[in-house]
C-alpha positions as CSV (number, residue, x, y, z in Angstrom):
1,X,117.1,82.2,100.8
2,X,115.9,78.7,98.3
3,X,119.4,78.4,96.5
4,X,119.6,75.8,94.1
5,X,121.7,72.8,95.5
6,X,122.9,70.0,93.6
7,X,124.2,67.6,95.7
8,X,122.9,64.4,95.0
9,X,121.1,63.2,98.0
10,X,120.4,59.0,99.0
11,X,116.8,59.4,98.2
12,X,114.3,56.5,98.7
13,X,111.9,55.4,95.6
14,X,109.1,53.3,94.9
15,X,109.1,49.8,93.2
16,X,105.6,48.2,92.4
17,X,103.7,48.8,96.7
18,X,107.4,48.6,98.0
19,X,109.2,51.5,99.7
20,X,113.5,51.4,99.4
21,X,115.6,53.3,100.9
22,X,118.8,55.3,99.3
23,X,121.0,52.4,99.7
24,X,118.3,50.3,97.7
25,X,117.2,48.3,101.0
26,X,113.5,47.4,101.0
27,X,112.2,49.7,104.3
28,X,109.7,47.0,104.7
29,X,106.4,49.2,104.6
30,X,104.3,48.4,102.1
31,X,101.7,50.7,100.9
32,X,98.2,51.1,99.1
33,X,98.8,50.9,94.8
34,X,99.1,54.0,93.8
35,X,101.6,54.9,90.5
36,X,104.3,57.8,91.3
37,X,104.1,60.3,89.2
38,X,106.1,63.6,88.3
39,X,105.5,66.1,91.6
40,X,106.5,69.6,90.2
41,X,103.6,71.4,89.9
42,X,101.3,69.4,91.8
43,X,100.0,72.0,94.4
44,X,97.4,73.9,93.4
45,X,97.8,78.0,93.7
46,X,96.3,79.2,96.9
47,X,97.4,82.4,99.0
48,X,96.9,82.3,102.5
49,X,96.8,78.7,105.1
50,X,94.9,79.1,108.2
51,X,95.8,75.9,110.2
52,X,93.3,75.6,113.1
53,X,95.0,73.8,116.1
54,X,92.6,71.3,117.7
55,X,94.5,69.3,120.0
56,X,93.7,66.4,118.2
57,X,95.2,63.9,115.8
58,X,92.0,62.6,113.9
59,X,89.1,64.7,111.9
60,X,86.3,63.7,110.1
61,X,86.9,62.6,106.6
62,X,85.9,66.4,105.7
63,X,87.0,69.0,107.6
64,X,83.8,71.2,106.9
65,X,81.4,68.4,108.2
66,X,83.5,69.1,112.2
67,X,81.2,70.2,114.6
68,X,84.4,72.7,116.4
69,X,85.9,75.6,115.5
70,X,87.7,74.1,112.5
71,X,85.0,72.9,110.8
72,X,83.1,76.1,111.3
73,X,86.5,78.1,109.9
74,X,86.5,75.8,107.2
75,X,82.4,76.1,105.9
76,X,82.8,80.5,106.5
77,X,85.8,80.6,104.3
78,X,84.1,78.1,101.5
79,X,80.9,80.1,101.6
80,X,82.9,83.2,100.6
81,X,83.6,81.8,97.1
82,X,84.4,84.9,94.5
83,X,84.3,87.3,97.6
84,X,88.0,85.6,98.2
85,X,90.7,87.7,97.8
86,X,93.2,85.0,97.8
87,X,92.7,81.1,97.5
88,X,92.6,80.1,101.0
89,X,93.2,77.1,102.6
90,X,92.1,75.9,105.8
91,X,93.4,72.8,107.6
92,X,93.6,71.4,111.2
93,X,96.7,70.1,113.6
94,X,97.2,68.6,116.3
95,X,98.7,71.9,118.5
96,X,97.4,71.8,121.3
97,X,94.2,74.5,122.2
98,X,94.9,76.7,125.1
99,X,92.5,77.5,127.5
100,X,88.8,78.0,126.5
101,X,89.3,78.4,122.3
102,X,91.8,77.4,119.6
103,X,95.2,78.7,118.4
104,X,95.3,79.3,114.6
105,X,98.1,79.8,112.6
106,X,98.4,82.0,109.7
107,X,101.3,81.6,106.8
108,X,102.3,83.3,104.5
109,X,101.4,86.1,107.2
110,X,103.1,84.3,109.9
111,X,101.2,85.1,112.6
112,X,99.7,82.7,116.0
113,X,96.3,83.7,117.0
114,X,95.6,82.7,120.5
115,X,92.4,80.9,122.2
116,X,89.9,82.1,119.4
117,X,86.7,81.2,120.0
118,X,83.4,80.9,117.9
119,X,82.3,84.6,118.7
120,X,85.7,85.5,116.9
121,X,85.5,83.9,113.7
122,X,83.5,86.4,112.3
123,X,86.3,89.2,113.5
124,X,89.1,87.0,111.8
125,X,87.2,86.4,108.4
126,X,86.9,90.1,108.1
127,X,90.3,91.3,108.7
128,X,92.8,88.5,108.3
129,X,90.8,86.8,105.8
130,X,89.0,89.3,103.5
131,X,91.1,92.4,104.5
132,X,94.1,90.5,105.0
133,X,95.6,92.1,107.9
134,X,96.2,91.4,111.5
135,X,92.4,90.4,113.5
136,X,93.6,93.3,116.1
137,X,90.9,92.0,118.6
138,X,92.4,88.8,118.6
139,X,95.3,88.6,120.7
140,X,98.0,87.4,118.2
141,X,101.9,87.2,118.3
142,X,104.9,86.6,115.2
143,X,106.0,83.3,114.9
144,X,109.7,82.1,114.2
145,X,111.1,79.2,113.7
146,X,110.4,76.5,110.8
147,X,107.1,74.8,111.5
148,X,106.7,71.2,109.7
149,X,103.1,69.8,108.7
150,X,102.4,66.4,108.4
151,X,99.4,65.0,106.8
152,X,98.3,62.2,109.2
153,X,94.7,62.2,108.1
154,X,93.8,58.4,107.4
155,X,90.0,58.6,108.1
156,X,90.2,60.9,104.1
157,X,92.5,58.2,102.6
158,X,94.2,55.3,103.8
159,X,97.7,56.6,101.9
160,X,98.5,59.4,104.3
161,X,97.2,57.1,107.8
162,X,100.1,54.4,106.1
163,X,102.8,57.1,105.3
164,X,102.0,59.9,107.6
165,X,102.8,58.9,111.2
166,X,105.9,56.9,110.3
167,X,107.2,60.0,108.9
168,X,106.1,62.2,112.3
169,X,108.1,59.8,114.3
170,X,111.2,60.1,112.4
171,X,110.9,63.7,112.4
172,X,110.2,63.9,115.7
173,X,113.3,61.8,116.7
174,X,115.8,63.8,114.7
175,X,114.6,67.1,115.9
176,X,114.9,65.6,119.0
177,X,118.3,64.2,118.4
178,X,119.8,67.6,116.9
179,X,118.4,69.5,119.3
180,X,116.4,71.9,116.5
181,X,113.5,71.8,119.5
182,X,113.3,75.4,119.9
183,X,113.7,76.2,116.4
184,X,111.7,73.3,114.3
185,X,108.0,72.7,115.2
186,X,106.2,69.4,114.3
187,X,102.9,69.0,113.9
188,X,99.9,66.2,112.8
189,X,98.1,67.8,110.3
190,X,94.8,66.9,108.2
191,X,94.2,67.0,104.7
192,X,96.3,69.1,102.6
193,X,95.6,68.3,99.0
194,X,97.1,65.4,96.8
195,X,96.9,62.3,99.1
196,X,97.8,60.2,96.6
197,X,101.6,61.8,97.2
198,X,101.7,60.4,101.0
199,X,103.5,61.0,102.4
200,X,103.4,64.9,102.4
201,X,105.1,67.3,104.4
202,X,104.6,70.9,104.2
203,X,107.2,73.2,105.6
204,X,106.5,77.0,106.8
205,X,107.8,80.0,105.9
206,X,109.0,79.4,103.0
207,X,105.7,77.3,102.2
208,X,107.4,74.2,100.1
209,X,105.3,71.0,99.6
210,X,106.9,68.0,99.3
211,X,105.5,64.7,98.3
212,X,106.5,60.3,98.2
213,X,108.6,61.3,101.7
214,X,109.5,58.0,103.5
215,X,111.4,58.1,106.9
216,X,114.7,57.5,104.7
217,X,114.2,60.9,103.4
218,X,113.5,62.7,106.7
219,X,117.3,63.6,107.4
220,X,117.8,64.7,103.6
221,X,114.9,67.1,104.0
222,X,116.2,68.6,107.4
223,X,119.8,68.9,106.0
224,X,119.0,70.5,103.0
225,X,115.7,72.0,103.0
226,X,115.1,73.6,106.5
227,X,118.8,73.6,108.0
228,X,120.4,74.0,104.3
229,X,117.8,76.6,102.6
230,X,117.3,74.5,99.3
231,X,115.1,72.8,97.8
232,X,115.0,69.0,97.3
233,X,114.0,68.3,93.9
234,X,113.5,64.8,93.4
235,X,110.8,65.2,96.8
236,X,109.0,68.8,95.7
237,X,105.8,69.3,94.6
238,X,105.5,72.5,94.6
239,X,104.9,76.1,97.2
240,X,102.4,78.5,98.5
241,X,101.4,81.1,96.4
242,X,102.9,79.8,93.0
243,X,100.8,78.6,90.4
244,X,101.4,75.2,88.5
245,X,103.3,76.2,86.2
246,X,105.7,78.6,88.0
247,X,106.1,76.0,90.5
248,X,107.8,73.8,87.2
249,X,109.8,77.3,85.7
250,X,111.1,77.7,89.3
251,X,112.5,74.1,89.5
252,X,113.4,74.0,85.7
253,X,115.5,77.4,86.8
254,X,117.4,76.4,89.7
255,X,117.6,72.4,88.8
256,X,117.6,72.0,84.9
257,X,118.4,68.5,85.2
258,X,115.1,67.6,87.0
259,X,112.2,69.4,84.6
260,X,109.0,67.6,84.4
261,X,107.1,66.8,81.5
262,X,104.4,69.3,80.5
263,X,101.0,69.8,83.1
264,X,98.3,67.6,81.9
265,X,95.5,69.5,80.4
């Protein structure tokens, strides 16, 4: 359960292009202009995330231009438009494909399909997408665990190719280091939405977005957030399947001290 927590944290911040840590250390890593500004409420509503996984750790600047199965996943769910249910949102990562297709993975349905292919798409549009239960003629299994997104994808702006990888490596060295492994899943991801928040880290189930994350940050976020169950306000931007402004009364609720101004028109 997201309980409210409010410890105050060693966060890092932004001064001018320079990133400092919580002990007010420059970290050293400069980083493209590009103002902070208040992150609550800065994920746009959408209900479902398909997250294709390609095996590799660079896309084209648009995911919908790829010639694979991502890019044709992406272009079949656009083409729907109004015949959407639910926003979706399709992006890929870097798992790794097994055998002659792709896995996929599905929040807030948390599900794994396994080695879909081409000829299956249309099968998956129908039921998971449109219908918006299990493909049954796609083998799938449950997933558990807490399965981290990392938005690596410098070829659609510079920000998250500066931010992004940094932050995987950290990640991937405390996971490593408190032996979460088996539990805590790390993945490369492409483009998300809101590069100009790089570095951003999404983190599944509970679909939380966070945003200006610097390696600093990376043990806060694991203590609190996916080991602790809270939220991290001063890092959130929002979560799947809230809109806007609920993302803002739902921080406002459990962290008064941390509302944002009003959305912009």
């Amino acid at each position: 359960m997201i309980t409210g927590d409010k410890t105050a944290g060693k966060l890092p911040h932004l001064d001018g292009r320079l990133w400092y840590n919580g002990d007010g250390q420059p970290m050293n890593a400069p980083i493209p202009p590009s103002a902070p500004e208040p992150l609550p409420g800065t994920v746009k509503f959408y209900y479902r995330h398909l997250i294709v996984g390609t095996g590799q750790t660079e896309w084209p600047a648009h995911l919908e231009t790829a010639a694979d199965l991502a890019g044709e996943l992406a272009r079949a769910v656009a083409a729907l438009g109004e015949a959407l249910p639910h926003p979706t949102k399709v992006t890929a990562c870097d798992a790794a494909a097994t055998g002659s297709g792709c896995d996929i993975l599905v929040f807030p349905d948390n599900l794994r399909y396994r080695r879909v292919t081409m000829a299956d798409l249309p099968g998956l549009i129908a039921e998971q997408v449109l219908a918006g239960r299990p493909a049954t003629s796609i083998p799938h299994e449950a997933l558990d665990g807490v399965h981290i997104f990392i938005c690596t994808h410098g070829a659609r702006d510079q920000r998250c190719g500066v931010c992004g990888p940094p932050l995987y490596e950290r990640f991937a060295a405390e996971i490593a280091a408190r032996g979460l492994e088996g539990h805590v899943h790390l993945y490369r991801s492409s483009h998300v939405g809101g590069h100009r928040y790089a570095g951003n880290v999404l983190i599944y189930p509970t679909g939380d977005w966070y945003g200006y994350v610097t390696p600093a940050a990376v043990p806060v976020l694991l203590d609190r957030a996916i080991l602790g169950g809270s939220i991290v306000p001063e890092l959130w931007r929002g979560r799947m399947g809230l809109s806007p402004e609920a993302q803002i009364a739902l921080l406002a609720t459990l962290f008064p001290v941390h509302q944002p101004p009003p959305l912009r028109p």
